[in-house]
C-alpha positions as CSV (number, residue, x, y, z in Angstrom):
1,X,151.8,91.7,97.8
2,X,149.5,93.7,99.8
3,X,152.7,95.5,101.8
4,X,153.5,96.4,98.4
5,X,150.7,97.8,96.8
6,X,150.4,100.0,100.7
7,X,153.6,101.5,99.6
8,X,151.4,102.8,96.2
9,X,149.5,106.5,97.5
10,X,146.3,105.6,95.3
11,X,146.0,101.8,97.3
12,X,147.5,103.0,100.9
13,X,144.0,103.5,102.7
14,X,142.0,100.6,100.8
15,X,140.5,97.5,102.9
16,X,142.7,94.0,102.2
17,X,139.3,93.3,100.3
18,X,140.2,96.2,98.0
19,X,143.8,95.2,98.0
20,X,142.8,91.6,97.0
21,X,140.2,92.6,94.3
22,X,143.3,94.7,92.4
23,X,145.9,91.8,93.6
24,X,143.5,89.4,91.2
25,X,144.0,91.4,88.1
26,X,147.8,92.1,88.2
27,X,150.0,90.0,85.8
28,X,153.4,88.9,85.8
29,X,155.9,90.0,82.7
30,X,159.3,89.1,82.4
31,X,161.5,91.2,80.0
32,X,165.7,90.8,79.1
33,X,168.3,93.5,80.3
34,X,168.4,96.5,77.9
35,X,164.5,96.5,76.9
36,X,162.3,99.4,76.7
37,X,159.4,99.2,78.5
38,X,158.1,102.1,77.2
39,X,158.9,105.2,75.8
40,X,158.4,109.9,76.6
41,X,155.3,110.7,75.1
42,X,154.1,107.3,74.6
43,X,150.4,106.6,76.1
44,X,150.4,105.2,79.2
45,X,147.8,102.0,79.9
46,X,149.5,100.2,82.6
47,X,151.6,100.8,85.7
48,X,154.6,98.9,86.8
49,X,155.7,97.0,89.8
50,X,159.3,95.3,89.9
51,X,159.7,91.9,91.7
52,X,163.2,91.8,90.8
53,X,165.4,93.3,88.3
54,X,166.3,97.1,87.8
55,X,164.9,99.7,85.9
56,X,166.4,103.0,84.8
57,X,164.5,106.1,84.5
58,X,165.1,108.6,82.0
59,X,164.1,112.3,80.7
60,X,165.9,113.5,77.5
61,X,168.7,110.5,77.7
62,X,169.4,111.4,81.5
63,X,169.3,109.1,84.0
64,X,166.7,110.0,86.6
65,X,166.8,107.4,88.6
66,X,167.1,103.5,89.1
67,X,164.4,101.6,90.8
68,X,164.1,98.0,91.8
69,X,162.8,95.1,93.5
70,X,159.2,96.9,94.9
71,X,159.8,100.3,93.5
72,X,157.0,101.1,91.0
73,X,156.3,103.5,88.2
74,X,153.9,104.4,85.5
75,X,150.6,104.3,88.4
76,X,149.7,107.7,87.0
77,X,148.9,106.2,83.7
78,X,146.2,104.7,85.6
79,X,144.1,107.7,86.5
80,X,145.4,110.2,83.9
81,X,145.5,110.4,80.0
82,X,148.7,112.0,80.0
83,X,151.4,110.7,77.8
84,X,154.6,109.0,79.0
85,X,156.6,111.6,81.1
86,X,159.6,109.9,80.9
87,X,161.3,106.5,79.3
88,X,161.7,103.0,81.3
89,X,164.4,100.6,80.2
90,X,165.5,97.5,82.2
91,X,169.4,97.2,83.6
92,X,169.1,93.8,84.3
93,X,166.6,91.2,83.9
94,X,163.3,92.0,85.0
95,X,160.0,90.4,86.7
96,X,157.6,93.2,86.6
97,X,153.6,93.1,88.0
98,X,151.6,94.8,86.2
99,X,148.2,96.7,86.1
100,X,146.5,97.2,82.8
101,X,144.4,100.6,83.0
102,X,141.3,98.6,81.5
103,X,141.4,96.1,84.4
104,X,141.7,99.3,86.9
105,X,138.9,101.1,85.0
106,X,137.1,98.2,85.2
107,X,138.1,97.6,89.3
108,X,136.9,101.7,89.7
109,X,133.3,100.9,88.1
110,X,132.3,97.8,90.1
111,X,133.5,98.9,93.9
112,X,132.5,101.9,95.5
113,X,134.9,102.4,97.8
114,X,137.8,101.6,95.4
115,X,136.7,104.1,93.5
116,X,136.0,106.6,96.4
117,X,139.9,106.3,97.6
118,X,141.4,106.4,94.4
119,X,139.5,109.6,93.5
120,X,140.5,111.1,96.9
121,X,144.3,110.1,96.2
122,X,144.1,111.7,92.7
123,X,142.6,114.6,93.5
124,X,145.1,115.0,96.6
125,X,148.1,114.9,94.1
126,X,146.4,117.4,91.6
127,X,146.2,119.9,94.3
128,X,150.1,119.3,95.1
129,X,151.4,119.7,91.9
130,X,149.7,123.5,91.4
């Protein structure tokens, strides 16, 4: 799991103790082929890491892309308040992890250097998108 959440730019630099303390609050969900996960525009309070399954990615009924088994999506929804830029439904089957944003917020309040990272990542990928 923590080879994973590496692969994620807001956890890449933390400490296995950081990678364990967000490890502890991630759940698993499992959800049919054809399901929504969510929707454009809809609020985003959780991000999304696939165990195994497929999940399509679309803007305006377009596929952007198809993601599975380690891919994630939705980790903005962690930092930002920004609605939904796109719509996630499943192919096939799906075991997702995920990461509610209260649990994060909560992770970000109680450890320093979490928090210190996260901030660095966030602001690093603020900068790159002006």
């Amino acid at each position: 799991m923590q080879e994973i959440l590496k692969n994620i730019p807001f956890f890449a630099d933390l400490s296995d103790e950081d990678l364990n303390a967000i490890i502890s609050k991630i759940e698993m969900q499992y959800f049919p082929a054809d399901h929504v996960l969510f929707e454009e525009g809809d609020p985003g309070d959780m991000m999304y890491i696939i165990k195994r399954g497929q999940v399509q990615v679309l803007r305006d009924n377009t596929i952007l892309a198809v993601l599975s088994d380690n891919d994630f999506f939705g980790e903005m929804a962690l930092v930002s308040d920004e609605p939904r830029n796109a719509t996630c439904r499943t192919v096939t089957d799906v075991e997702v992890l995920i990461l509610k944003k209260g649990d994060f917020r909560h992770l970000l309040e109680t450890n320093a250097s979490i928090a210190s990272i996260v901030s660095y990542e966030v602001v690093k990928r603020a900068n790159a998108n002006n």
